[in-house]
C-alpha positions in Angstrom: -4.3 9.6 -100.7 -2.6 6.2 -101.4 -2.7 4.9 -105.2 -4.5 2.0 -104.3 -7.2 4.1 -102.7 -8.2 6.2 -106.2 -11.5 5.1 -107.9 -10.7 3.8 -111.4 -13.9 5.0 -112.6 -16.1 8.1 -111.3 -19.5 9.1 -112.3 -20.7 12.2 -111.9 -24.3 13.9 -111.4 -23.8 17.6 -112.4 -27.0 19.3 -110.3 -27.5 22.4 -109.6 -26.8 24.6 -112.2 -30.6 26.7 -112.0 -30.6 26.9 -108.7 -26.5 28.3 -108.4 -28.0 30.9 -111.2 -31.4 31.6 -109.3 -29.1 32.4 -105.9 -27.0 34.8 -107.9 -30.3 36.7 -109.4 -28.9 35.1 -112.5 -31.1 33.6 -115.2 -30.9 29.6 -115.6 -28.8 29.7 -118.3 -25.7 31.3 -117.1 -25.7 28.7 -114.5 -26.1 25.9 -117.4 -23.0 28.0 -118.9 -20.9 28.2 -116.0 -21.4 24.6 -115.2 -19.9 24.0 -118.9 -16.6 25.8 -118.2 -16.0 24.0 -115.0 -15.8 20.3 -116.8 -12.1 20.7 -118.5 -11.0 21.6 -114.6 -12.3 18.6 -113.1 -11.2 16.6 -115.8 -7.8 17.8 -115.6 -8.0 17.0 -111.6 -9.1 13.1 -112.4 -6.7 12.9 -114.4 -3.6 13.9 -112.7 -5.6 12.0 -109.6 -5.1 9.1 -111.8 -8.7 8.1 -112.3 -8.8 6.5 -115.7 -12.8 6.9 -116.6 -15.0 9.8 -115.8 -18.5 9.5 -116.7 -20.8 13.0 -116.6 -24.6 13.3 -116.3 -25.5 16.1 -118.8 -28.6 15.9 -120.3 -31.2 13.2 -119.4 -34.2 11.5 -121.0 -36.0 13.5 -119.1 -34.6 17.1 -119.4 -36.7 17.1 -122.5 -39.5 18.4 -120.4 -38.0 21.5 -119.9 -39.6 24.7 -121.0 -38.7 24.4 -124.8 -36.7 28.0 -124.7 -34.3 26.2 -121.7 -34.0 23.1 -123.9 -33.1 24.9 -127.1 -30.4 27.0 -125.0 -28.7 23.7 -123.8 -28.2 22.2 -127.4 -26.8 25.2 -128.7 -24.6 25.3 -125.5 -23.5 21.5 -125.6 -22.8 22.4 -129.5 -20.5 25.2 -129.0 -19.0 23.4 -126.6 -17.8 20.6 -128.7 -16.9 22.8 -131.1 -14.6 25.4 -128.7 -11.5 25.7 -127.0 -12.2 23.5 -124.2 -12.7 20.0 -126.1 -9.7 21.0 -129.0 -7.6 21.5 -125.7 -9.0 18.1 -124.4 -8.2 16.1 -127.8 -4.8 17.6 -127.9 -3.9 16.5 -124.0 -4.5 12.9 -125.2 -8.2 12.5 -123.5 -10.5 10.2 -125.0 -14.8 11.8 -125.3 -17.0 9.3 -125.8 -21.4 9.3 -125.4 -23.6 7.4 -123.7 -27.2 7.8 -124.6 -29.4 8.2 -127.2 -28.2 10.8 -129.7 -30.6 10.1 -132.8 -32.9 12.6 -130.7 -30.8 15.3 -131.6 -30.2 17.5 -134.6 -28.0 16.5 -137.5 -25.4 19.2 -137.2 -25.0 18.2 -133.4 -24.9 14.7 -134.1 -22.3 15.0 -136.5 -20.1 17.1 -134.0 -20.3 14.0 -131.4 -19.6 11.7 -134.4 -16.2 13.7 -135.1 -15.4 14.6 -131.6 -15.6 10.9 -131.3 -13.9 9.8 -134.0 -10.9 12.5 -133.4 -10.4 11.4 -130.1 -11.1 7.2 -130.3 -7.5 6.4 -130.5 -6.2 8.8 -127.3 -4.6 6.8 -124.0 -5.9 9.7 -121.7 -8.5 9.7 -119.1 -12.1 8.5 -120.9 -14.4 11.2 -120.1 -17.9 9.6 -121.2 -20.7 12.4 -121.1 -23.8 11.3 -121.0 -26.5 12.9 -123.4 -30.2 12.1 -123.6 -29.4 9.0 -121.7 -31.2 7.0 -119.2 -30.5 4.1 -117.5 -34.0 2.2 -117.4 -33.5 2.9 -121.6 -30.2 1.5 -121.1 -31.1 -2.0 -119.5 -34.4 -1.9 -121.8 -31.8 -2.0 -124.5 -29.4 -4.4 -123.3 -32.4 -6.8 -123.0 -33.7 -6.5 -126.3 -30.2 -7.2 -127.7 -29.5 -10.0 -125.9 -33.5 -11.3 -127.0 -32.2 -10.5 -130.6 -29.5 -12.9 -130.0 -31.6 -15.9 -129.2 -30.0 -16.1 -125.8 -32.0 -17.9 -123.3 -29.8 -17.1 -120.2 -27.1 -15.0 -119.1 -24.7 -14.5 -116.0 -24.9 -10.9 -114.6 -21.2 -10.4 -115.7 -22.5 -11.5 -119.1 -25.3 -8.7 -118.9 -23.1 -5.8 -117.6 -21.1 -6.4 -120.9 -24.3 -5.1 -122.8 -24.4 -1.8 -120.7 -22.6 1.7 -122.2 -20.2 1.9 -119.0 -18.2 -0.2 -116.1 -19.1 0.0 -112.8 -18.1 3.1 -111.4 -16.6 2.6 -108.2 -17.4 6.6 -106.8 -20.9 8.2 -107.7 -21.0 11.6 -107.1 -23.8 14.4 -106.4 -23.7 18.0 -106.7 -26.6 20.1 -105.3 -27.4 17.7 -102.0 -30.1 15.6 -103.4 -30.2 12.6 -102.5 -31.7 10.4 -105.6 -29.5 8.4 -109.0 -32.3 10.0 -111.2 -32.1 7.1 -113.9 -28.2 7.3 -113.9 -26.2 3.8 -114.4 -28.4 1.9 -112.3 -27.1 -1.4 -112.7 -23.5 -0.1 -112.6 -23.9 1.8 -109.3 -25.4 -1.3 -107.5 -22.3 -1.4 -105.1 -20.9 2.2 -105.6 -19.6 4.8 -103.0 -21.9 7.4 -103.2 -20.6 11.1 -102.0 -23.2 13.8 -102.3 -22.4 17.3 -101.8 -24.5 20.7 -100.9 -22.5 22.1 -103.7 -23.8 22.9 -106.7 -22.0 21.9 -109.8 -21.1 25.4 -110.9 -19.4 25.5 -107.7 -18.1 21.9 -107.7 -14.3 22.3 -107.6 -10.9 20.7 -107.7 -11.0 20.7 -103.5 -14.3 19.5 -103.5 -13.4 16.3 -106.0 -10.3 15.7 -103.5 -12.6 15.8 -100.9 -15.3 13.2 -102.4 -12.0 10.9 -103.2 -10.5 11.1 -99.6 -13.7 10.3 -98.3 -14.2 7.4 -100.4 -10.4 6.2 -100.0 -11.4 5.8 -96.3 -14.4 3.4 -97.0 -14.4 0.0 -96.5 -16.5 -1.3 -99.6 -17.8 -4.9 -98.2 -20.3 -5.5 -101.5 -22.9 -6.7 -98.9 -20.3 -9.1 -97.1 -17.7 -8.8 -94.3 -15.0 -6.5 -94.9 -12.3 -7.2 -97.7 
């Protein structure tokens, strides 16, 4: 794959996970758990792949409507797992965490670990891996628009607006368990992205499979709705 060729900036939806558990006779949340462990490897991959911002779909405005004991399983997951190995390996390798979303939902003790993963890591020149927690995008451009009211502006550019939004443009969307929806993820942002959807579910999402979604895009022709570049 030529340099020129690798998206700067990769969003991911990670789906899948119950239904890789329910094919295995496993109960939903070893599939939520395995999907966990496979992040620091396909972070690694970007990296060395030199994409520079990662952006993962992990919990959604709408997950809340999950059976309570599935929901409850999935913040104590997400808060082991910015307490354990895997993110003190990923502060140490110089990779920057950040959140998008709306955290305030959440218990104190979690939001205090994002607080200090974020703070520990704000000042690494790594890879940005942004995961995205209770987030949705139509919250997201509801937001924007009530900042930019609260500013008395009375007109904007789109530039202007994107600037109000928690991430850039991500110039690959990918997929995992071959749906074929954004379900509320970076809608704005993905308005002229590659999109690469795979049968795959995320637990089984791998290095290959991200150099696969890559090669496919680095053969695209990405017109944004004109003639070719």
């Amino acid at each position: 794959m030529k340099k020129n060729k690798i998206p700067n900036h990769i969003a991911i939806i990670m789906d899948g996970n119950a239904r890789w558990a329910a094919l295995k006779s496993l109960p939903r949340f070893k599939g939520h758990q395995k999907g966990a462990e496979i992040i620091e490897d396909i972070v690694k991959k970007a990296e060395k792949l030199n994409v520079r911002i990662l952006t993962l779909y992990a919990f959604s405005t709408e997950n809340w409507h999950r059976e309570k004991k599935e929901v409850d399983y999935l913040m104590e997951l997400l808060y082991k797992y910015l307490k354990g190995p895997i993110v003190l390996r990923m502060m140490k390798n110089n990779i920057k965490l950040d959140f998008i979303g709306d955290i305030t939902e959440f218990s104190i003790k979690l939001q205090e670990e994002i607080r200090l993963v974020r703070e520990k890591t704000k000042n690494n020149t790594g890879i940005l891996v942004n995961i995205a927690l209770n987030y949705g995008s139509r919250d997201e451009i509801v937001a924007a628009v009530n900042q930019i009211l609260q500013e008395n502006k009375k007109k904007i550019t789109k530039e202007e607006f994107s600037a109000y939004l928690h991430t850039p443009d991500p110039d690959l969307l990918i997929r995992t368990g071959g749906e074929f929806r954004l379900s509320n993820f970076l809608l704005w942002q993905s308005a002229y992205s590659e999109i690469f959807v795979t049968e795959k579910y995320w637990p089984d999402f791998d290095e290959t499979e991200l150099e696969n979604a890559i090669e496919v895009y680095s053969k695209r022709n990405r017109r944004y709705g004109g003639r070719n570049e």
